[in-house]
N, C-alpha and C positions, 0 to 999 in steps of 0.2 A: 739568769735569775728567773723565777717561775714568776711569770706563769708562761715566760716569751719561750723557754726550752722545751715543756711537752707541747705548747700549741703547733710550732715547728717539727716537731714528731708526727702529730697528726695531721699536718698539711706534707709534709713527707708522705706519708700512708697514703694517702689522696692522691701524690701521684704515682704511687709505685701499682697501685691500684689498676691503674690506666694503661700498665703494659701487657703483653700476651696473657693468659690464663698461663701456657706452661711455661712461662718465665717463671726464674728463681726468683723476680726482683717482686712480681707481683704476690709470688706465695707468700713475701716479707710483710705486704701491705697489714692484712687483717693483724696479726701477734703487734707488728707496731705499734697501730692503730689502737688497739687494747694496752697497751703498757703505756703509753702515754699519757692516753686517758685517764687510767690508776694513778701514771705520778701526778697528775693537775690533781684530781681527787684529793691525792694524802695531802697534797702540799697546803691545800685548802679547808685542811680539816684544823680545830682547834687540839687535836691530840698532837698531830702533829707538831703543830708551833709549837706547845708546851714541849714536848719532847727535845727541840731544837734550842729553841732557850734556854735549857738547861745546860747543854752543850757548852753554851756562852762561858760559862762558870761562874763563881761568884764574886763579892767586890774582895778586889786587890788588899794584899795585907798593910797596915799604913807605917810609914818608918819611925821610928823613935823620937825624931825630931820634932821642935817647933815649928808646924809653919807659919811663915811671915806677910804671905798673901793669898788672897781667893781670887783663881782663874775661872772665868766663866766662857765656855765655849760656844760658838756659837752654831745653829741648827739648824739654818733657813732662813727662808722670807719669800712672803707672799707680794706679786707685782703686778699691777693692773696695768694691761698693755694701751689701754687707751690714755686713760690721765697718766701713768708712770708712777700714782702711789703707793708707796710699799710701806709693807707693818712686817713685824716679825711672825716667823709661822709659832704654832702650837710649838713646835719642838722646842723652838728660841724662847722663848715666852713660857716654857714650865721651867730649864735653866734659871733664867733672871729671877723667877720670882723663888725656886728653890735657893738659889745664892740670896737671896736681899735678904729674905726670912730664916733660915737655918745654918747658913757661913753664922764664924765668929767677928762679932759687932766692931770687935776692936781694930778688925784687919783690915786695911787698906785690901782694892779690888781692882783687876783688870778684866777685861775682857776682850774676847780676839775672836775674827773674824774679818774678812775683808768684799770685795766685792768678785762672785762668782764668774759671772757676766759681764761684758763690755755695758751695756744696757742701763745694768742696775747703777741708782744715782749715790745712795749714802751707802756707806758700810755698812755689814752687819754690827761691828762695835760701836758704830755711833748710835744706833736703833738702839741697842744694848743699854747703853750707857744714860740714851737719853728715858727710856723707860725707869731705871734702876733710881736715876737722881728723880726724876720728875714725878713719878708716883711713889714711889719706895721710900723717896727722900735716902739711899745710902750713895754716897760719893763713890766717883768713877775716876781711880786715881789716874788708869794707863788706860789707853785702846789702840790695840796692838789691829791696824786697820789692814792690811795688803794679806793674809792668809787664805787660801782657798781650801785645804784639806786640815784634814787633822794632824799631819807629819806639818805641814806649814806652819801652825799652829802651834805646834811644839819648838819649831826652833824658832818661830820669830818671839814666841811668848821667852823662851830663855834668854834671848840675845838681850829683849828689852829688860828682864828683870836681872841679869849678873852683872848688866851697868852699875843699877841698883844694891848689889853685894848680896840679893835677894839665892837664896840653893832649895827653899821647902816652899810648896806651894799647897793649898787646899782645893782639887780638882773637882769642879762642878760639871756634871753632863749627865746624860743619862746612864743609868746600867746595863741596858747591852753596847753602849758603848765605852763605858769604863775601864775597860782592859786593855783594849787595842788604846785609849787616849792613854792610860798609865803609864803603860810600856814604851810609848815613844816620846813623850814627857821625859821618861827616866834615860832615856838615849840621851836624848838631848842634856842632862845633866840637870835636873832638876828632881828631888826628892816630894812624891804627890801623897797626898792627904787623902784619899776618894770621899768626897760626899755625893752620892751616885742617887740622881732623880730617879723617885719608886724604886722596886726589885723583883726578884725575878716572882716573888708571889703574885704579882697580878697578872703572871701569865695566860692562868686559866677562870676568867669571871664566873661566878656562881650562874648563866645563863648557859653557859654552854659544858653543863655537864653533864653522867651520866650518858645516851645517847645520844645527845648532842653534840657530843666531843667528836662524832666521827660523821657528822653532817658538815657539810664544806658552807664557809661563808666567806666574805670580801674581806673583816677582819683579819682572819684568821692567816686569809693566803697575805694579806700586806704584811702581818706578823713573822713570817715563813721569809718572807722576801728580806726584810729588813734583818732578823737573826742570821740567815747561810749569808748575806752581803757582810756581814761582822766576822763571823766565820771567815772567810775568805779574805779577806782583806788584813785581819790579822796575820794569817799566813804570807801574804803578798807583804805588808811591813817590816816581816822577821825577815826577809830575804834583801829588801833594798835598802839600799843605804839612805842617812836620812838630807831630805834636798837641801839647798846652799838657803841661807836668808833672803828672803823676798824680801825684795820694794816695791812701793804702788809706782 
């Protein structure tokens, strides 16, 4: 992932650098050295990300059915090493509040997440849940606690809801992650509704346009980073089978 692939380029060139002048390894240095630097550049520009985002594609077409519940995924969490307190990150935290306020009111909700780290004390579902009842005031029917991944996610979310007789669900997450959660949702045997947090229009903010779009900033390269890891990980899902149900 950028920015760890060209900075490794250019510490590459640094030492190819170091060898004879009429070494072949060191004629390599400088053109490395230069191409490297180009990909950090693009990868950091906001033309870029917008570019890449697109990539992603757009939201999943949704099935004909009713669905009879709102899955809410979980995105994080921030952990203070000294006291051990954790709150949901930004990511968890646009989720829930995307599901409390725009899911359908009448529908019973899960939400799934588990814990990443030996470390971490509660769940992500219980953070979820306890956010969702306690400010939201909407009820926290299931919390599907032991998942780490998004493939996790998907089959522990199915196993607990076909108990239920539950098959259509209304998928909550964000939109460049909407695709890759639909699609192994839909493995898992479960029919997804997308309601996908923002889209891909706020790829490119009114600040960063015109010339701007090809000035690199910290944005832009986390945008970059975050879209090719979707990219890539879609692919790496179509290929592996999906893992057995987790228990904590």
């Amino acid at each position: 992932m950028p920015p760890l692939a060209p900075l490794l380029g250019i510490l590459l060139a640094l030492i190819l650098w170091f060898f004879p002048a009429s070494s072949p390894f060191a004629k390599l240095s400088l053109p490395l050295a230069m191409l490297s630097f180009s990909v950090l550049w693009i990868c950091a520009t906001p033309a870029f990300s917008y570019w890449l985002g697109e990539r992603l594609g757009g939201t999943p077409a949704a099935p004909d059915t009713v669905p009879q519940v709102v899955v809410v995924l979980g995105g994080g969490r921030y952990r203070e090493e000294g006291s051990g307190s954790e709150r949901l990150s930004a990511t968890s935290l646009e989720r829930v509040l995307w599901g409390a306020q725009r899911a359908p009111a009448q529908l019973p909700v899960l939400v799934s997440g588990g814990r990443v780290y030996e470390q971490e004390q509660a769940s992500e579902a219980d953070l979820m849940a306890n956010l969702m009842q306690e400010v939201f005031q909407r009820p926290v029917t299931w919390r599907e606690n032991c998942s780490r991944t998004t493939a996790e996610n998907a089959v522990n979310t199915a196993a607990v809801l076909h108990d239920s007789g539950v098959e259509s669900v209304v998928l909550v997450t964000h939109w460049w992650h909407m695709r890759r959660a639909a699609e192994v949702f839909a493995r898992a045997g479960l029919q997804v509704r997308p309601l996908s947090v923002g889209s891909s229009a706020e790829l490119l903010p009114r600040a960063q346009s015109g010339l701007l779009r090809w000035m690199p900033s910290a944005a832009a390269l986390l945008r970059t980073q975050v879209y090719w890891r979707e990219i890539l990980a879609r692919q790496w899902y179509r290929w592996m089978p999906l893992p057995p149900v987790r228990s904590c």
